[in-house]
C-alpha positions as CSV (number, residue, x, y, z in Angstrom):
1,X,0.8,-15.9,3.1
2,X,4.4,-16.5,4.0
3,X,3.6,-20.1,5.1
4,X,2.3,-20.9,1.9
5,X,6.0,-20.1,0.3
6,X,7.5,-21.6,3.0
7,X,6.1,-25.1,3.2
8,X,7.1,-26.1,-0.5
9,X,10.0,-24.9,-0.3
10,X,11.4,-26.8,3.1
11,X,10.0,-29.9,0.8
12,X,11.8,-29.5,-2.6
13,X,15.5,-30.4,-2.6
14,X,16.4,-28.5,-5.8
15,X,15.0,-24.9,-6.3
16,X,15.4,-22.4,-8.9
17,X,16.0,-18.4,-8.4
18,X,15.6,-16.2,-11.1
19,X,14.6,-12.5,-12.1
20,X,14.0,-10.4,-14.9
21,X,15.6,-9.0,-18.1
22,X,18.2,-6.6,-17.6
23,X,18.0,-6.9,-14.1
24,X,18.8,-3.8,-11.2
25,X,20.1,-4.3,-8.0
26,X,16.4,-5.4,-6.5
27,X,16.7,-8.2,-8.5
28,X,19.6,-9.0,-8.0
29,X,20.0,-8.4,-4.5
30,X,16.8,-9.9,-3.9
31,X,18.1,-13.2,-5.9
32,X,21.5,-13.3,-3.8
33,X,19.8,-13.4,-0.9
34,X,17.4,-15.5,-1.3
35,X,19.9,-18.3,-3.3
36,X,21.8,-17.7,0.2
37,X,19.0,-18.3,2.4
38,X,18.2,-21.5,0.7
39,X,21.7,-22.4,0.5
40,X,21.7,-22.1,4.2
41,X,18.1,-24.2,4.7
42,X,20.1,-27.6,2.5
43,X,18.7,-26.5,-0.4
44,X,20.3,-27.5,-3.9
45,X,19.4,-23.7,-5.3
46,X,20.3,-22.7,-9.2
47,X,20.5,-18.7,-9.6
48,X,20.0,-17.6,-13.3
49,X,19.4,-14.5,-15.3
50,X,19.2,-14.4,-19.0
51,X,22.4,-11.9,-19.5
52,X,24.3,-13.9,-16.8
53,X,26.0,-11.3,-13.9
54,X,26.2,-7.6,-15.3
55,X,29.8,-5.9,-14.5
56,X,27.9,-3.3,-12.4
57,X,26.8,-5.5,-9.8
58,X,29.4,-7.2,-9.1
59,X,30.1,-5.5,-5.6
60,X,26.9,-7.6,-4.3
61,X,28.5,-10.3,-1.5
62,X,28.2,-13.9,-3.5
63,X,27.5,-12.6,-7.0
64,X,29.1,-15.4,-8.6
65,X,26.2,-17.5,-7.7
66,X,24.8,-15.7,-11.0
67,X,25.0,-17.5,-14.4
68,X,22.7,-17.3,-17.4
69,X,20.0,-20.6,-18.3
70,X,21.7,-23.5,-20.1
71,X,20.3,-24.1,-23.7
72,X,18.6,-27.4,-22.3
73,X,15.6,-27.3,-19.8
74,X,16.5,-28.6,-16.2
75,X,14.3,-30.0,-13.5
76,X,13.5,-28.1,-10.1
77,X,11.0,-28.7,-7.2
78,X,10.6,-25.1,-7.2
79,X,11.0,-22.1,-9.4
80,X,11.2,-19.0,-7.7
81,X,10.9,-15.7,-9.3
82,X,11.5,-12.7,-7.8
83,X,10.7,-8.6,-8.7
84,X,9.3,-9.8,-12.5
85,X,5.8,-8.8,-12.6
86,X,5.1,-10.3,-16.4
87,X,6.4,-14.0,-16.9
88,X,7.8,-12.8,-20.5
89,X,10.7,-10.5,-18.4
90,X,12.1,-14.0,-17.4
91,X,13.6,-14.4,-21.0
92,X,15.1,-17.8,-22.1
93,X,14.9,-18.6,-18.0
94,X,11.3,-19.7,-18.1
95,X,12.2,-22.1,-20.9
96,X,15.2,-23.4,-19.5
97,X,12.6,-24.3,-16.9
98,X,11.4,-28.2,-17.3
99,X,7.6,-29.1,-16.8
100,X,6.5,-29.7,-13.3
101,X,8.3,-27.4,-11.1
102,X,5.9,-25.1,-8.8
103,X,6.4,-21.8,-9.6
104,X,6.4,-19.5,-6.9
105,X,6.0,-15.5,-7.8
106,X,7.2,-12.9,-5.5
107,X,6.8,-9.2,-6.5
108,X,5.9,-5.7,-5.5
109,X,4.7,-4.2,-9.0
110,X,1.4,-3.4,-8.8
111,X,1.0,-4.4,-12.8
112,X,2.1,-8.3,-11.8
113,X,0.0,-10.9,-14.3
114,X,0.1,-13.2,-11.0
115,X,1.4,-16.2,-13.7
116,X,2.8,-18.2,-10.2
117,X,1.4,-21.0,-8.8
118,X,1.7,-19.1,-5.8
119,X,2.0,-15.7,-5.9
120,X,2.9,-13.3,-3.0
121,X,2.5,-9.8,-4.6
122,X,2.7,-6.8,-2.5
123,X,2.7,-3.0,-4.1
124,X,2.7,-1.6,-0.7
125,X,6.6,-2.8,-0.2
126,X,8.8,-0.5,-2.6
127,X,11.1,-3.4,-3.3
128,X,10.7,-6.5,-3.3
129,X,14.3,-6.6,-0.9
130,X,12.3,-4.9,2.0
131,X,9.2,-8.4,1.2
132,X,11.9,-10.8,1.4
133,X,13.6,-9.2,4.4
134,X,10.7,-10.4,5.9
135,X,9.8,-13.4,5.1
136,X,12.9,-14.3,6.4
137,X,12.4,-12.7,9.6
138,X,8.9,-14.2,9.8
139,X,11.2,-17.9,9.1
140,X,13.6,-16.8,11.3
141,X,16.0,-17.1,9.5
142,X,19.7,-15.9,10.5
143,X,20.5,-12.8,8.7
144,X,24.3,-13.0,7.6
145,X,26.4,-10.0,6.7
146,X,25.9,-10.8,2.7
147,X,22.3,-11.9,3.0
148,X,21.6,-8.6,4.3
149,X,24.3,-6.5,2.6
150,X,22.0,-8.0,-1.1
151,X,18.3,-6.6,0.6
152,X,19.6,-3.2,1.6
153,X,21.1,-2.6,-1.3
154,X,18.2,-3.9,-3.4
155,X,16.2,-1.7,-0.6
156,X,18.4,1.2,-1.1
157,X,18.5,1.6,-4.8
158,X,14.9,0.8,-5.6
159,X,13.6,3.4,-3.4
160,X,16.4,5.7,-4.2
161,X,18.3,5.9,-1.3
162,X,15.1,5.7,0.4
163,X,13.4,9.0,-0.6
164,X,10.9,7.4,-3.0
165,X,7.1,7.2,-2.7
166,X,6.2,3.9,-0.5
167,X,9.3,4.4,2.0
168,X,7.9,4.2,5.2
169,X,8.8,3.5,9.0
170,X,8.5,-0.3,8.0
171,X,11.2,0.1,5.0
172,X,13.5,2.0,7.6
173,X,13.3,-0.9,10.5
174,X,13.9,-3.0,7.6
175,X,16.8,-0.9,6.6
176,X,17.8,-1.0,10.1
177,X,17.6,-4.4,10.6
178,X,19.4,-5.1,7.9
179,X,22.7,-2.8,9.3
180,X,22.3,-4.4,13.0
181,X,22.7,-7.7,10.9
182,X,26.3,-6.9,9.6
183,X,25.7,-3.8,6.6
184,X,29.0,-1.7,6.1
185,X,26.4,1.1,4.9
186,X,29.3,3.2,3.8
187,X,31.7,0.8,1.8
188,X,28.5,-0.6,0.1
189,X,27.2,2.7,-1.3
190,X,31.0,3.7,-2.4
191,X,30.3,0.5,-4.7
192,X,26.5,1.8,-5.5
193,X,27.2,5.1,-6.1
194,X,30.4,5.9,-6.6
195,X,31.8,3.4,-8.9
196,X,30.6,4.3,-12.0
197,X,32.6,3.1,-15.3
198,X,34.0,6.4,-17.0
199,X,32.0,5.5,-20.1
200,X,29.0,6.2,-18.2
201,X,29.8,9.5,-17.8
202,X,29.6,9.8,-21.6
203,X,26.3,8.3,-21.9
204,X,25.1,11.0,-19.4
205,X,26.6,13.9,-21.4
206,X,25.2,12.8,-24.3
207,X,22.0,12.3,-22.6
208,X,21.9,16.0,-21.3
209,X,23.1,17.6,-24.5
210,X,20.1,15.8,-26.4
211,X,17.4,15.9,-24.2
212,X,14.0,17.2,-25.2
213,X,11.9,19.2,-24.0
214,X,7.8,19.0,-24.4
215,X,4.3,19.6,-23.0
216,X,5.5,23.3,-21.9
217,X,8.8,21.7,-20.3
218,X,7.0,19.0,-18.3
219,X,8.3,16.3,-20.5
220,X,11.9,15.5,-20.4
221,X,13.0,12.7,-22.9
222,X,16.1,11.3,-24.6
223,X,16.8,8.5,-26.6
224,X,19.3,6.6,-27.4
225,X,19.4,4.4,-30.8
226,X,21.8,1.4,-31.5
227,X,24.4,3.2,-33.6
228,X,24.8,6.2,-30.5
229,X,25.2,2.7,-27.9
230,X,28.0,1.4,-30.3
231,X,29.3,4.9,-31.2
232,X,29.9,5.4,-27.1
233,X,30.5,2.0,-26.3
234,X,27.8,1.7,-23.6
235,X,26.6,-1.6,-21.8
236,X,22.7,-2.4,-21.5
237,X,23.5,-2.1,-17.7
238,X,24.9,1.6,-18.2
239,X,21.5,3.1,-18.9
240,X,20.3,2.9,-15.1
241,X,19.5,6.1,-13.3
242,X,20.3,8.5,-16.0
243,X,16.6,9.2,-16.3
244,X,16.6,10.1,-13.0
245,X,18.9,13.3,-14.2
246,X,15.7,14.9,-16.0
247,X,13.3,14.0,-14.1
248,X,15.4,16.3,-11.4
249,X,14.5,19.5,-13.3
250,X,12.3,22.0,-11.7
251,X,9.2,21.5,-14.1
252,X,9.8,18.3,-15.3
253,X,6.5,16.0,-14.2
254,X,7.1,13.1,-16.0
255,X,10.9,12.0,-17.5
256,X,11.2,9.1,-20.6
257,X,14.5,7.1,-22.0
258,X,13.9,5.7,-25.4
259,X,16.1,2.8,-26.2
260,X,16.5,1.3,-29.6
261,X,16.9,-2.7,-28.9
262,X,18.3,-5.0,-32.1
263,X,15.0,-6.6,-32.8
264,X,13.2,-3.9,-33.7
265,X,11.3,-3.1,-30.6
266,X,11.8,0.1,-28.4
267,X,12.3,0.0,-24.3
268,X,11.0,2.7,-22.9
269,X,11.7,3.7,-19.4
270,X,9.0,6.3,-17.5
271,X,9.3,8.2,-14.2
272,X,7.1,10.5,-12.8
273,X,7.5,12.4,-9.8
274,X,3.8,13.9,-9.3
275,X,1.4,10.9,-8.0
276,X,-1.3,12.3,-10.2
277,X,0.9,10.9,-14.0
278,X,0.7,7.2,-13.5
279,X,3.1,6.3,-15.6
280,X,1.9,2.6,-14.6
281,X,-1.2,3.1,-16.2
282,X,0.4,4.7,-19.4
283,X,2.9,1.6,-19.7
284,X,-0.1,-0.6,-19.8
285,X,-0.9,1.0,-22.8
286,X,1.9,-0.3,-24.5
287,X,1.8,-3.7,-22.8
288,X,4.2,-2.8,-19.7
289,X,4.1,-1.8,-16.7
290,X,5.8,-1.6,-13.3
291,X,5.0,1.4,-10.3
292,X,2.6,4.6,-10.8
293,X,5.6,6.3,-10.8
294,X,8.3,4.2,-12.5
295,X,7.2,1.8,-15.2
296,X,8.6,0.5,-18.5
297,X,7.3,-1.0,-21.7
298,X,8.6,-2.8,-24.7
299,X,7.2,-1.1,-27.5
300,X,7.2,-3.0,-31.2
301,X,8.1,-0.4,-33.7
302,X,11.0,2.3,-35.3
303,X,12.3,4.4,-32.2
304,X,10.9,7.8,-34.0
305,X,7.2,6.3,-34.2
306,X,7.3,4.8,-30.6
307,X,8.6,8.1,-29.7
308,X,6.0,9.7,-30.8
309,X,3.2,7.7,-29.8
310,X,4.4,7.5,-25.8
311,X,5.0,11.6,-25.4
312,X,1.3,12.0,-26.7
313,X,0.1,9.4,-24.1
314,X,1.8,11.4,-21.3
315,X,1.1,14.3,-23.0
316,X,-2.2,13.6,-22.8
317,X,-2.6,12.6,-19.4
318,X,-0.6,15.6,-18.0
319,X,-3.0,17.9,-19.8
320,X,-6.1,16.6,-18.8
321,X,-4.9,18.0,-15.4
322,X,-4.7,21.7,-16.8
């Protein structure tokens, strides 16, 4: 399958690299890297996301590579997106996109619509870092220090420091591939981990002090509305991991964010940490998706009636377990 990606692009001369609405360091890394590798090959390679380059990732080697679409569409031989598994994540990227590039889809969510003209889609890898990590080494392509510092850390946080379901002996001889090739694993989790903007620190107290509890204390939610993001003066970007906080409770199975967005949808964010809630499968419900045990949906609707309409789905499912 890798030869199928490879021989358009070592034909095109101008490609496109994109990913998905608010993006995570999988994306991003992923995007780096790739942008770099293509850079490398003689390519003419264009790197957008919607929002442009978040703050928080700005310790990835090459970041400023990163820019949001232009309001007029632009030709490419080859559109390359990467860790987006439904072509509506790309945001104003796909329509900044002129007619008659091939589009080339490269993923690991197990919910991906396949929208490519190619699509390499594999839910076995838990990032789509660790499937680009090798397709390069299946090119043979020369790893540099900040082609591999961008996979490990879109490796590392996507399987959460490498402790989440789907890390395996392959994502560790990625991993370690990836140091041999020139990874300060150290410095670079300093700027992962322990970097975090002060007001983030406020959006996590606020989280804690709110958070719900439901389903007899399997259900840990919080949400967050547009006057509370103002009120704290949080960035879209600051939101990442705090789930992760509840779902660390004893006998919390499954753990939801609920985000109020301006247009008067709701994104919610699921994690489960029991393979038997697929929170994949719930998502779907609401027209997302993702990983059985980290998905996400945009939900139409007022935060308190989305809200209500998710818990019972995972309510639901956990109980028909009882």
């Amino acid at each position: 399958m890798f030869d199928q990606i490879l021989s358009p692009l070592d034909k095109a001369r101008r490609v496109l690299v994109a990913s998905h609405l608010r993006p995570d360091a999988d994306a991003l890394g992923s995007m780096i890297a790739c942008a770099l590798w293509l850079k490398g090959r003689g390519k003419d390679v264009t790197a957008w996301i919607e929002e442009g380059m978040p703050e928080k990732f700005r310790y990835l080697p090459e970041h400023g590579m990163v820019s949001a679409p232009p309001a007029i569409a632009e030709k490419f031989d080859v559109f390359l997106a990467l860790d987006t598994s439904v072509k509506s994540r790309l945001g104003t990227v796909a329509a900044a996109v002129a007619p008659g590039a091939l589009w080339i889809n490269i993923d690991h969510h197990v919910s991906n619509e396949l929208y490519g003209d190619i699509n390499h889609v594999d839910p076995s890898a838990p990032a789509t870092g660790q499937i680009l990590y090798e397709l390069f080494c299946h090119a043979g392509a020369p790893l540099t220090p900040a082609i591999a510092t961008n996979l490990f850390a879109a490796i590392s946080t996507d399987t959460g420091s490498f402790q989440y379901q789907g890390t395996d002996s392959r994502t560790f001889d990625a991993g370690s591939g990836l140091v041999a090739a020139g990874v300060d694993v150290a410095v670079l989790s300093r700027a992962m981990y322990e970097n975090q903007p002060k007001r983030r620190f406020g959006l996590l107290r606020f989280a804690l002090n709110q958070a719900e509890f439901h389903c007899g204390d399997r259900i840990a939610c919080f949400s967050l509305t547009l006057a509370d993001a103002a009120r704290l003066e949080v960035l879209p970007e600051d939101n990442e991991g705090i789930i992760d906080n509840l779902r660390s409770i004893e006998s919390v199975q499954a753990a939801i964010f609920f985000e109020e967005l301006p247009e008067g949808k709701v994104r919610v964010s699921a994690r489960s940490k029991d393979p038997a809630i697929d929170v994949c499968k719930i998502c779907q419900m609401f027209k997302g998706g993702g990983h059985p045990m980290a998905s996400g949906a945009r939900v139409r609707g007022t935060l308190e009636k989305v809200k209500e309409e998710f818990l019972k789905a995972v309510s639901d499912e956990i109980r028909k377990r009882d």
